[in-house]
KEMAR-556702 format. One line per 10 residues: their letters; for each residue x, y, z of N, C-alpha, C, O. Coordinates in nm, 3 decimals, always signed. Layout:
N
a> X:Y:Z:X:Y:Z:X:Y:Z:X:Y:Z ~ ... .
//
This chain:
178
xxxxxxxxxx> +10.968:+10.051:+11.245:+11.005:+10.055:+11.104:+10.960:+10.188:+11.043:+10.844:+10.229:+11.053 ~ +11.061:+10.255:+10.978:+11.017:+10.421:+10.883:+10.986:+10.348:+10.710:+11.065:+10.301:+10.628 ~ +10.838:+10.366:+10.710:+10.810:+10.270:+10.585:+10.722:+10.450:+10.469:+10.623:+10.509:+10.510 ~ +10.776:+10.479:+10.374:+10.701:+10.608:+10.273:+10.629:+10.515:+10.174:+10.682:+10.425:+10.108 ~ +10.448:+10.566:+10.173:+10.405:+10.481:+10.077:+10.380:+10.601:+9.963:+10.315:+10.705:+9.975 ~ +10.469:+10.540:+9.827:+10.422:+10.651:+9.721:+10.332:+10.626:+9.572:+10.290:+10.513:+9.599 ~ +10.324:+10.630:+9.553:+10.227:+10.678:+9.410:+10.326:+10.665:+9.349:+10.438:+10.686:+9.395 ~ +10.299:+10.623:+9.221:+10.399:+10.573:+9.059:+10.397:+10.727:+9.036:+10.460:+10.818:+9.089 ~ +10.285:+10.722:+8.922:+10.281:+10.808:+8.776:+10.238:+10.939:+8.838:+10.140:+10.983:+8.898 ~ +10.308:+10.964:+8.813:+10.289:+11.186:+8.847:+10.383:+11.207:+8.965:+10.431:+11.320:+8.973 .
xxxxxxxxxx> +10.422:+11.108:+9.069:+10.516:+11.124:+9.137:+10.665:+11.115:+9.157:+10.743:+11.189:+9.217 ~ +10.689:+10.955:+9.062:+10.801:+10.890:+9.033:+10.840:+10.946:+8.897:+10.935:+11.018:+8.869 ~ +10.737:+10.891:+8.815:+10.757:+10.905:+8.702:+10.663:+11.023:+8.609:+10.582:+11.087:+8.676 ~ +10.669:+11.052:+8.476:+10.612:+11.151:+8.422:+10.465:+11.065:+8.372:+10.466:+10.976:+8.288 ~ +10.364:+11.106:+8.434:+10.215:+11.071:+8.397:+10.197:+11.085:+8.279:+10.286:+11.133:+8.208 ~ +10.056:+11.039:+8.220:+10.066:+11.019:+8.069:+9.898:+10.994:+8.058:+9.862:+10.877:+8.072 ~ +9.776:+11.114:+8.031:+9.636:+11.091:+8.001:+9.629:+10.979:+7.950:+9.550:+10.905:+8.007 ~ +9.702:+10.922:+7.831:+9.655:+10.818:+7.792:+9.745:+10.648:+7.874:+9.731:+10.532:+7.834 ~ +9.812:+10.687:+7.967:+9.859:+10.583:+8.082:+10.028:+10.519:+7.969:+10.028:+10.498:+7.847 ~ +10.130:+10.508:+8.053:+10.214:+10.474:+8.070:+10.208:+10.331:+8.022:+10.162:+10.258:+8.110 .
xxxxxxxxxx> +10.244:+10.260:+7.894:+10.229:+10.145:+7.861:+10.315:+10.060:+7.784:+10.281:+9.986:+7.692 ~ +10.473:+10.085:+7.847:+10.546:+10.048:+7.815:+10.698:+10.087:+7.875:+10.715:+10.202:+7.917 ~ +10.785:+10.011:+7.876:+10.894:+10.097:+7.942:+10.991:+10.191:+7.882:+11.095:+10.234:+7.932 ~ +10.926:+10.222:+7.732:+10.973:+10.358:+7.653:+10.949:+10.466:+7.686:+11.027:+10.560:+7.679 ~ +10.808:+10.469:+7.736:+10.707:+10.582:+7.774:+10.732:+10.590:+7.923:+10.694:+10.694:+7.977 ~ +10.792:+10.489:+8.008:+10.866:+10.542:+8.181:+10.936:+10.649:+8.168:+11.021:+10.610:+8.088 ~ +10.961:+10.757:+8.192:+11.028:+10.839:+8.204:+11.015:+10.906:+8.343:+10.914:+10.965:+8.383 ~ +11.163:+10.885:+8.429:+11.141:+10.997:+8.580:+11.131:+11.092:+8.562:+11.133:+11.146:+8.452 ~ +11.113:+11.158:+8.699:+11.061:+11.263:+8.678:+11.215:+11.380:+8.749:+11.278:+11.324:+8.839 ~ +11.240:+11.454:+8.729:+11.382:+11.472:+8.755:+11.384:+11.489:+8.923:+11.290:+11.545:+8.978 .
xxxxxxxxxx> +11.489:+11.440:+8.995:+11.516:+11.410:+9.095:+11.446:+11.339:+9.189:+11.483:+11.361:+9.304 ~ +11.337:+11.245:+9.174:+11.242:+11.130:+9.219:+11.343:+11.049:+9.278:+11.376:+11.048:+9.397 ~ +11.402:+10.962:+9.155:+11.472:+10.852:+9.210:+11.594:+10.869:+9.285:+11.645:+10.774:+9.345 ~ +11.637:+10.971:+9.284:+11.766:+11.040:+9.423:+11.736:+11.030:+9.556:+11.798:+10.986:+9.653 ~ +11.567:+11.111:+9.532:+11.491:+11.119:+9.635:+11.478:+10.985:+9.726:+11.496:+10.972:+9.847 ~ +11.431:+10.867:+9.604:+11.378:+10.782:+9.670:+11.545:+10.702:+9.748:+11.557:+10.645:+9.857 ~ +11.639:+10.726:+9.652:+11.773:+10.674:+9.732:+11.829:+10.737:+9.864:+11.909:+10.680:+9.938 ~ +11.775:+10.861:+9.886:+11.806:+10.952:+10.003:+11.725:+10.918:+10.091:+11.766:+10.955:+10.201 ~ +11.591:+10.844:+10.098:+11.522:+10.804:+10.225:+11.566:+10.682:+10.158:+11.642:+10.754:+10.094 ~ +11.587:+10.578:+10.117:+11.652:+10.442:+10.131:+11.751:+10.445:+10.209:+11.744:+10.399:+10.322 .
xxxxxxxxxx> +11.874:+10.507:+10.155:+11.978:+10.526:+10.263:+11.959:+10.580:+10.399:+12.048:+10.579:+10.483 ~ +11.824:+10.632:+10.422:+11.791:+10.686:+10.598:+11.743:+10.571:+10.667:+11.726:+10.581:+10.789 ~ +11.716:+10.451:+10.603:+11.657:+10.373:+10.669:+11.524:+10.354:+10.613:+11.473:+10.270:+10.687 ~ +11.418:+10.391:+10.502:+11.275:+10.404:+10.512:+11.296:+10.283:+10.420:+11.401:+10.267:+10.357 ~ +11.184:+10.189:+10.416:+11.129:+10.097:+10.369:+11.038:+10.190:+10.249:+10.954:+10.274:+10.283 ~ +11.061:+10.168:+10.147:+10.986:+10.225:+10.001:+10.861:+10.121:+9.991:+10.884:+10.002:+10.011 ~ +10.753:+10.156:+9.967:+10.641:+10.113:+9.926:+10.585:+10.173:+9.817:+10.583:+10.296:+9.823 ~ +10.513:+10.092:+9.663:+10.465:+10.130:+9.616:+10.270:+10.086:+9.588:+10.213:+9.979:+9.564 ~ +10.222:+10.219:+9.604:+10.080:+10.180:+9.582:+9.990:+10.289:+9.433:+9.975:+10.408:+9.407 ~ +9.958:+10.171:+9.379:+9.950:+10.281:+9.202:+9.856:+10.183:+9.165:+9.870:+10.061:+9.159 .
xxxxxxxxxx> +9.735:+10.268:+9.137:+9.616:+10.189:+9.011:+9.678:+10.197:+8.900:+9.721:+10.307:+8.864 ~ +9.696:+10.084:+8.821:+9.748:+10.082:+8.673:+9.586:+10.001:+8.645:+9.587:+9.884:+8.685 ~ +9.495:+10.032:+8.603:+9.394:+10.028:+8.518:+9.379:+9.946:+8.403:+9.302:+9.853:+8.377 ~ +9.510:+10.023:+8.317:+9.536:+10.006:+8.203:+9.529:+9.839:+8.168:+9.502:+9.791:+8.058 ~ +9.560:+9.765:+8.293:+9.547:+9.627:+8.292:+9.423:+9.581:+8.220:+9.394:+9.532:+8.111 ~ +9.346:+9.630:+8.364:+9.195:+9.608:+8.299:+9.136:+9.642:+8.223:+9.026:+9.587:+8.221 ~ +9.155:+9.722:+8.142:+9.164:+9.789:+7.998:+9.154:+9.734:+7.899:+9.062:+9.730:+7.818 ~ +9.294:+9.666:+7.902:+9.356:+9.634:+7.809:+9.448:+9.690:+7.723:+9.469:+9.681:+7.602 ~ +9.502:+9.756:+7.822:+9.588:+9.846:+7.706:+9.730:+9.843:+7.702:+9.808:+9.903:+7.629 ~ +9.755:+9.731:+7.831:+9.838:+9.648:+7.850:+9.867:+9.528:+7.934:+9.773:+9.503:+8.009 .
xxxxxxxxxx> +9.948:+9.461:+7.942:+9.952:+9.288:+7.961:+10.098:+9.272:+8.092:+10.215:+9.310:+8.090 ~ +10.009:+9.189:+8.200:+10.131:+9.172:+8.351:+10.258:+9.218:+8.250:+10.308:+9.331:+8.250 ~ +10.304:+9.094:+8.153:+10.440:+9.142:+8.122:+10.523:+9.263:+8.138:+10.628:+9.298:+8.191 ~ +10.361:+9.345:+8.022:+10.464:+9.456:+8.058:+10.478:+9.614:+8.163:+10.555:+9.709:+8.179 ~ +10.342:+9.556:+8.219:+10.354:+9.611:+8.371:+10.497:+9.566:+8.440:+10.568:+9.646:+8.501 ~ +10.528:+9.438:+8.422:+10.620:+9.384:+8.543:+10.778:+9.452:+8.459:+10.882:+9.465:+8.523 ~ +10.763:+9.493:+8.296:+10.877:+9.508:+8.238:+10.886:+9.704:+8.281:+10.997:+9.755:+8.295 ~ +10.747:+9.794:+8.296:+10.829:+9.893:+8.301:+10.868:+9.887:+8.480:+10.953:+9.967:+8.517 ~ +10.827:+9.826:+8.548:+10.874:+9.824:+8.694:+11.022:+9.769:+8.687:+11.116:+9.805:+8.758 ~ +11.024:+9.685:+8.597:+11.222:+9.684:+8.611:+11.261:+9.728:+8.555:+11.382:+9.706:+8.554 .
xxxxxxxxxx> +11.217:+9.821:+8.464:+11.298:+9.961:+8.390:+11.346:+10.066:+8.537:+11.455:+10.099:+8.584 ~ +11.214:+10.093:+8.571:+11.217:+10.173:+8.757:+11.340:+10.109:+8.844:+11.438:+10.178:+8.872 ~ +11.328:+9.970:+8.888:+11.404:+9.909:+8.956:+11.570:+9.917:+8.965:+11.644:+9.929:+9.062 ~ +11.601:+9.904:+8.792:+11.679:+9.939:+8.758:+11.782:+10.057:+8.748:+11.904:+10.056:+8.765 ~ +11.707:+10.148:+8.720:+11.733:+10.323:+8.751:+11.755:+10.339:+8.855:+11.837:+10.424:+8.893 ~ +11.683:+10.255:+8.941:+11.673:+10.294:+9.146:+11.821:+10.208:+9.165:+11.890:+10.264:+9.251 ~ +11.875:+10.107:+9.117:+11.930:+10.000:+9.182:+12.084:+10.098:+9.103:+12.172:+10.104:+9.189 ~ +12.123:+10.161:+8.984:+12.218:+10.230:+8.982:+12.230:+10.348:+9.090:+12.342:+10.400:+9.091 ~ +12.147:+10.395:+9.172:+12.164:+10.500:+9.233:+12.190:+10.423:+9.404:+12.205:+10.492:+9.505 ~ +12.191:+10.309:+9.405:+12.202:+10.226:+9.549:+12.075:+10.241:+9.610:+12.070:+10.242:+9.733 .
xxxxxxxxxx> +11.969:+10.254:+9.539:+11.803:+10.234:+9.615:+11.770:+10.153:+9.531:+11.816:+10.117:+9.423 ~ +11.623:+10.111:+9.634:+11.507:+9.973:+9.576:+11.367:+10.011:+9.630:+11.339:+10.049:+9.744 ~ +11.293:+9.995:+9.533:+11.155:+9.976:+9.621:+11.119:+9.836:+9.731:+11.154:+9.722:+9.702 ~ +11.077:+9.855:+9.802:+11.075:+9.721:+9.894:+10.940:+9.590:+9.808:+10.946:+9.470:+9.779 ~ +10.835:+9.697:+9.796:+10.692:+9.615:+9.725:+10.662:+9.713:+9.644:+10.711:+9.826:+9.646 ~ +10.562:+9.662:+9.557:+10.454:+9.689:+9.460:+10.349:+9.652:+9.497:+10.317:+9.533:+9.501 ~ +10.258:+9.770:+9.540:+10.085:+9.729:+9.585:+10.026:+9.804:+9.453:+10.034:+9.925:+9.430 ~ +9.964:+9.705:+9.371:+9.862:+9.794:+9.266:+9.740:+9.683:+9.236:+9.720:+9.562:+9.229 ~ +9.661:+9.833:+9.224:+9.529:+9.762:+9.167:+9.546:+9.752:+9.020:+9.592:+9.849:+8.958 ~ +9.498:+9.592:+8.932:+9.495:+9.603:+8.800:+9.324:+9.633:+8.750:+9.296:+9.605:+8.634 .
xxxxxxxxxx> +9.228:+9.682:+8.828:+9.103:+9.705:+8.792:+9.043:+9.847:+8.677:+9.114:+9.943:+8.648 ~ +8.955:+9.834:+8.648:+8.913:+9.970:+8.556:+8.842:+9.974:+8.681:+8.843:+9.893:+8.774 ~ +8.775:+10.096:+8.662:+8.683:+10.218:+8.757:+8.559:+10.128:+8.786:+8.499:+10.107:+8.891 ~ +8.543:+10.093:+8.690:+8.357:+10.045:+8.665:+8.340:+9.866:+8.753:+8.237:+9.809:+8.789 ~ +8.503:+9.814:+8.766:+8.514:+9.684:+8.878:+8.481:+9.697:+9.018:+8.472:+9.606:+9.101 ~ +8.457:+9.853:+9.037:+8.418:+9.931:+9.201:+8.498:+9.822:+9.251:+8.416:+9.754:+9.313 ~ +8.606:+9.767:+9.259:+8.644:+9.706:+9.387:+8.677:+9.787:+9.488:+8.620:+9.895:+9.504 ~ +8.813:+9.724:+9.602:+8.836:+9.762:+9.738:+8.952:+9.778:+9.686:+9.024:+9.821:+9.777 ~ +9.024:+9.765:+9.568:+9.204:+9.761:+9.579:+9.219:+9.953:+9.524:+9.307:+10.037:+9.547 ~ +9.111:+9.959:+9.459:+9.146:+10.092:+9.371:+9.131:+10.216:+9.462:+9.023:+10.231:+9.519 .
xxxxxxxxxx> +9.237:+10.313:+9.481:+9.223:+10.437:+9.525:+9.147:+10.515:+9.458:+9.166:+10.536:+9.338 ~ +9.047:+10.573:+9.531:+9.045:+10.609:+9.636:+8.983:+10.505:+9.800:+8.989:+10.528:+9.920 ~ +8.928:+10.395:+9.719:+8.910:+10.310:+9.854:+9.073:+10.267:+9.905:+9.165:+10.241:+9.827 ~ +9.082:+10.266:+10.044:+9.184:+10.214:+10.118:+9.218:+10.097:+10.087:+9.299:+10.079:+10.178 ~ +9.220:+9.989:+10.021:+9.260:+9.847:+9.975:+9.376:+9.833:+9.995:+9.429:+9.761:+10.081 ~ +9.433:+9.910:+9.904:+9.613:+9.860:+9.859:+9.675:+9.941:+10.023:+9.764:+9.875:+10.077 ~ +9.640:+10.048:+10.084:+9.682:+10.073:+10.151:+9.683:+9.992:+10.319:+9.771:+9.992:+10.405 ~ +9.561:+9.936:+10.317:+9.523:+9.804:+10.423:+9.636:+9.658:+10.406:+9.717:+9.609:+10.486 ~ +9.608:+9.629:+10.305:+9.691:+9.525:+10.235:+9.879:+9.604:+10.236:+9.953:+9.542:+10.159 ~ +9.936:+9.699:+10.296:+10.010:+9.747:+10.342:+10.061:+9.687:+10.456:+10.150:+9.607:+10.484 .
xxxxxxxxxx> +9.961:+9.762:+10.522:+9.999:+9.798:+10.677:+9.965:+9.620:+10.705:+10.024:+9.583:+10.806 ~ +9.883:+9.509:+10.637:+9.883:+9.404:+10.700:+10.054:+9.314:+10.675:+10.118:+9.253:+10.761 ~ +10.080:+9.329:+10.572:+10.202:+9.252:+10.489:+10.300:+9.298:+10.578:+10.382:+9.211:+10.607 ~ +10.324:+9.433:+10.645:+10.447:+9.523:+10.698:+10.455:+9.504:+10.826:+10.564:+9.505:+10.883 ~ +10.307:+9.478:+10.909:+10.270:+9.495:+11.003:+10.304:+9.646:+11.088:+10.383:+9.673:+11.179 ~ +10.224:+9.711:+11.026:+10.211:+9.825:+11.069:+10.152:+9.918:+11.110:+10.036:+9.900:+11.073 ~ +10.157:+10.011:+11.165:+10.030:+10.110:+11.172:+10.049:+10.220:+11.093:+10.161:+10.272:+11.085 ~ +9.943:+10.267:+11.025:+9.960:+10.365:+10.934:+9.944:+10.532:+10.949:+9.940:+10.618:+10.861 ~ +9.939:+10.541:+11.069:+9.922:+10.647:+11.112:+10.074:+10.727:+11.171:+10.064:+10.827:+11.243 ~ +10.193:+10.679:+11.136:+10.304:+10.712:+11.143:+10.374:+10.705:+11.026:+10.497:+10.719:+11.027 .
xxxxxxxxxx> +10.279:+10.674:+10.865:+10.332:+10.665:+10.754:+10.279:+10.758:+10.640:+10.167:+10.767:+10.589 ~ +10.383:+10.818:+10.619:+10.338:+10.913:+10.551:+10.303:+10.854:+10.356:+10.361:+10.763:+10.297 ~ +10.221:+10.922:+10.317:+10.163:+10.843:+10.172:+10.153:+10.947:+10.101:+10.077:+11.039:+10.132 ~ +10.262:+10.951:+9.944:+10.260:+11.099:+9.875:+10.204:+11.014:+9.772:+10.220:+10.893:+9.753 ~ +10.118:+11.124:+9.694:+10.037:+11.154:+9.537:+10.013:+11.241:+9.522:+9.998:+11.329:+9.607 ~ +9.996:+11.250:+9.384:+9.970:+11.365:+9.277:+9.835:+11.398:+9.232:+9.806:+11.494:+9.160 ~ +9.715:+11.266:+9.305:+9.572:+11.296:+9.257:+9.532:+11.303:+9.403:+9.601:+11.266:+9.498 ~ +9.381:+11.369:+9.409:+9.257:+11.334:+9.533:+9.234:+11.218:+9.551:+9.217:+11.185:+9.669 ~ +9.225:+11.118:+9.448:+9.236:+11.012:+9.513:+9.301:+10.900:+9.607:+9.244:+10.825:+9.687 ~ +9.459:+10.915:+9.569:+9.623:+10.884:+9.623:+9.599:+11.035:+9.777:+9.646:+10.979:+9.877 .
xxxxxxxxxx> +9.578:+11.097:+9.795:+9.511:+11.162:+9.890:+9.404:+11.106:+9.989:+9.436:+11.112:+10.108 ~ +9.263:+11.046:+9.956:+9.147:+11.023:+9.990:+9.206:+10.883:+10.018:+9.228:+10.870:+10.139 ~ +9.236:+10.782:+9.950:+9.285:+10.668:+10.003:+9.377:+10.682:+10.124:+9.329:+10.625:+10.222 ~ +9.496:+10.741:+10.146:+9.581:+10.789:+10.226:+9.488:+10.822:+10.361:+9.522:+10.749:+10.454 ~ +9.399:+10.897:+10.389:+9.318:+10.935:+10.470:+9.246:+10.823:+10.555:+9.251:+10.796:+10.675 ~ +9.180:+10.769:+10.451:+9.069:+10.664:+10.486:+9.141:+10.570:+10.562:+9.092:+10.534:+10.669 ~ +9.295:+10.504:+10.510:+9.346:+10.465:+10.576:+9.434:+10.431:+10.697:+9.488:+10.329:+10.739 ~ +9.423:+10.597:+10.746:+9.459:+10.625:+10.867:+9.665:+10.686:+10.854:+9.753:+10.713:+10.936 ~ +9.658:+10.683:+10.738:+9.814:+10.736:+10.619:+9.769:+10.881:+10.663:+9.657:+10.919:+10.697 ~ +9.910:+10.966:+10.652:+9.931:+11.084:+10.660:+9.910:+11.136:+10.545:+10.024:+11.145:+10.501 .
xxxxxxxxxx> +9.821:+11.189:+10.443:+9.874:+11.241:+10.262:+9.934:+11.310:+10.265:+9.937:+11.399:+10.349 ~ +10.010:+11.293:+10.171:+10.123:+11.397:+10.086:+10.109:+11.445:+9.969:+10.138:+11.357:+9.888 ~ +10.070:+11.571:+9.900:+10.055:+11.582:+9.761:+10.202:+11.649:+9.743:+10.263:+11.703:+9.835 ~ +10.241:+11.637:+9.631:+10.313:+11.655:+9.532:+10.242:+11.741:+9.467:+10.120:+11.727:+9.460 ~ +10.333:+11.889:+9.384:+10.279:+11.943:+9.286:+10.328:+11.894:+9.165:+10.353:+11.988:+9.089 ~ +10.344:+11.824:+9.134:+10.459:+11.699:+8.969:+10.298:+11.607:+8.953:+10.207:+11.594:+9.035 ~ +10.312:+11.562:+8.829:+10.212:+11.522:+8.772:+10.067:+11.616:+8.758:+10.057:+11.722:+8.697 ~ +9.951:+11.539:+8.838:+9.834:+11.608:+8.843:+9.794:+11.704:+8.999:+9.692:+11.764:+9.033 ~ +9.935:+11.681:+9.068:+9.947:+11.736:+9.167:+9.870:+11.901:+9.183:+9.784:+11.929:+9.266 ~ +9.931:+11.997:+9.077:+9.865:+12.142:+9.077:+9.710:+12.158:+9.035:+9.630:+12.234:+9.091 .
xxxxxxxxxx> +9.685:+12.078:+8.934:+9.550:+12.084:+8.973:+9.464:+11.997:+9.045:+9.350:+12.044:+9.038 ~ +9.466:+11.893:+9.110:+9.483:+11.855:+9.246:+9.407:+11.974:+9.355:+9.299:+11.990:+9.413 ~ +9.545:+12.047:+9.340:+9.558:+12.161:+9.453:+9.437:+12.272:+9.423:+9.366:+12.321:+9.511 ~ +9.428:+12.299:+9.298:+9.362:+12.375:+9.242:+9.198:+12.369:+9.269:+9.120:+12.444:+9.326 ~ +9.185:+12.259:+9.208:+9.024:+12.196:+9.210:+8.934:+12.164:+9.330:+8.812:+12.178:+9.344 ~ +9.041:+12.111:+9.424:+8.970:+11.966:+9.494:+9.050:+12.043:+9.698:+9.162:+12.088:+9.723 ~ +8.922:+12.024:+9.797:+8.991:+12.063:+9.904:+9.033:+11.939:+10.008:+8.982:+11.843:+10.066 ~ +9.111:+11.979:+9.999:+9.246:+11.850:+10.044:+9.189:+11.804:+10.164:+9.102:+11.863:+10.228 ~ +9.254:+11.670:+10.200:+9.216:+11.638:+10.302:+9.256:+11.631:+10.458:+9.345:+11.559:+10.502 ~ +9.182:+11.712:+10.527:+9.238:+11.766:+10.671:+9.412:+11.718:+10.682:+9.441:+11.613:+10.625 .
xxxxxxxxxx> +9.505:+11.780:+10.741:+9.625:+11.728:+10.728:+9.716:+11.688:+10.613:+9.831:+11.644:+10.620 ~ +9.653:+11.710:+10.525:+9.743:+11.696:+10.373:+9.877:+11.769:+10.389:+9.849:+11.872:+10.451 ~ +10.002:+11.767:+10.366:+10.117:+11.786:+10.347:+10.143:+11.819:+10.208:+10.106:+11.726:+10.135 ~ +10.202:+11.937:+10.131:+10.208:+11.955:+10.007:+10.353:+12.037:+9.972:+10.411:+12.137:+10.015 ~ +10.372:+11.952:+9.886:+10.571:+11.958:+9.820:+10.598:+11.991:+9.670:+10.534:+11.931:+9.585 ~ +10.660:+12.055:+9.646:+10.665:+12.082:+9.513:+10.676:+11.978:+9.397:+10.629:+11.972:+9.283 ~ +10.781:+11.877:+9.491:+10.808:+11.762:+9.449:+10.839:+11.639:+9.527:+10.812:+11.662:+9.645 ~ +10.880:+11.529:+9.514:+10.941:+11.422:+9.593:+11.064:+11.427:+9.661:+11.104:+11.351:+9.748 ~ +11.134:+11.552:+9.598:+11.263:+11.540:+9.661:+11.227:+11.618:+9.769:+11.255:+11.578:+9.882 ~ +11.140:+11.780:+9.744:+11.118:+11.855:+9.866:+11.067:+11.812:+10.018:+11.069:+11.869:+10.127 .
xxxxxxxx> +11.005:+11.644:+9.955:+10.910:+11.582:+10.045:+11.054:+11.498:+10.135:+11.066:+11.494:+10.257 ~ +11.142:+11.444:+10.044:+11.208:+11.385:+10.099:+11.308:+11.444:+10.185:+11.362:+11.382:+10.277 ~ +11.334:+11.574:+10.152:+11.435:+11.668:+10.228:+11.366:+11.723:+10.389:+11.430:+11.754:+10.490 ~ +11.216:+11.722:+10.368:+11.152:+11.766:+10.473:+11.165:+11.626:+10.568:+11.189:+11.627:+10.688 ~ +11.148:+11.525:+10.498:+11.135:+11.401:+10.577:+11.251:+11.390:+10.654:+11.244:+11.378:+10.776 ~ +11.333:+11.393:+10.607:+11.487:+11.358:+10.650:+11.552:+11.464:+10.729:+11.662:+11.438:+10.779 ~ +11.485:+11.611:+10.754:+11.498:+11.683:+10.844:+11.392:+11.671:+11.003:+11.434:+11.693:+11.116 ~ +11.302:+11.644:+10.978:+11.196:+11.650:+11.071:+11.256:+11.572:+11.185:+11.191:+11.554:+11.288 .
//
């Protein structure tokens, strides 16, 4: 199975300091969701893995987590793509659980649901953490320079084998050539 695990906000869609909390404020990011229809149509199984926080916060409610994901769904499903799953942590920082990236959680809870090994799956984000999770879990990382991707690049030294794309589509054009 060719399964891409990606990151929401800074990859798909346009990130937002104060978090994405509604499906007014979804906005793609230009040529993401093409992208994601151009490895759908190759065969790849879409996975999504994204801390939305904001849950635990409070700064927003399942509803409307589950309402901007079918705003996404929707956009994907006019272009003849779908995401296959949604892996997210709803925790704040300070819950230290196992689901939140940078611990491997959501990415374990992957490879068990898919039955897979993750070391033939490549995993794009826009932070060190969507990076550092990717790693830990035996995932290939992918940064993206879209979202927090450039400074990312800037700040923080990547992790052995990191892969880095301007964007999702560049990632996807490389994919689909390799």
């Amino acid at each position: 199975m060719k399964l891409v695990i990606l990151d929401r906000d800074g990859v798909i869609n346009r990130d937002s300091e104060h978090f994405v909390k509604s499906p007014d404020e979804w906005e793609a990011i230009p040529g993401s969701l093409e992208a994601i229809a151009k490895l759908a149509q190759a065969g790849y199984r879409i996975v999504l893995a994204t801390n939305q926080s904001g849950i635990g916060r409070g700064l927003f409610d399942m509803d409307t987590l589950n309402a901007i994901h079918n705003k996404m769904h929707d956009s994907l499903q006019a272009l003849g793509a779908r995401i296959d799953a949604i892996f997210y942590c709803p925790h704040a920082a300070e819950a230290n659980c196992e689901c939140r990236k940078p611990k491997p959680g959501l990415f374990l809870s992957i490879a068990e649901r898919f039955d897979i090994d993750l070391k033939a799956v490549c995993a794009v984000g826009d932070s060190l953490r969507d990076l550092q999770a990717a790693a830990a879990s035996g995932a290939r990382p992918v940064l993206v320079l879209t979202g927090k991707g450039e400074r990312t690049r800037a700040e923080h030294p990547l992790p052995e084998g990191t892969l880095v794309f301007d964007d999702l589509s560049a990632f996807a054009g490389y994919l689909l050539n390799v």
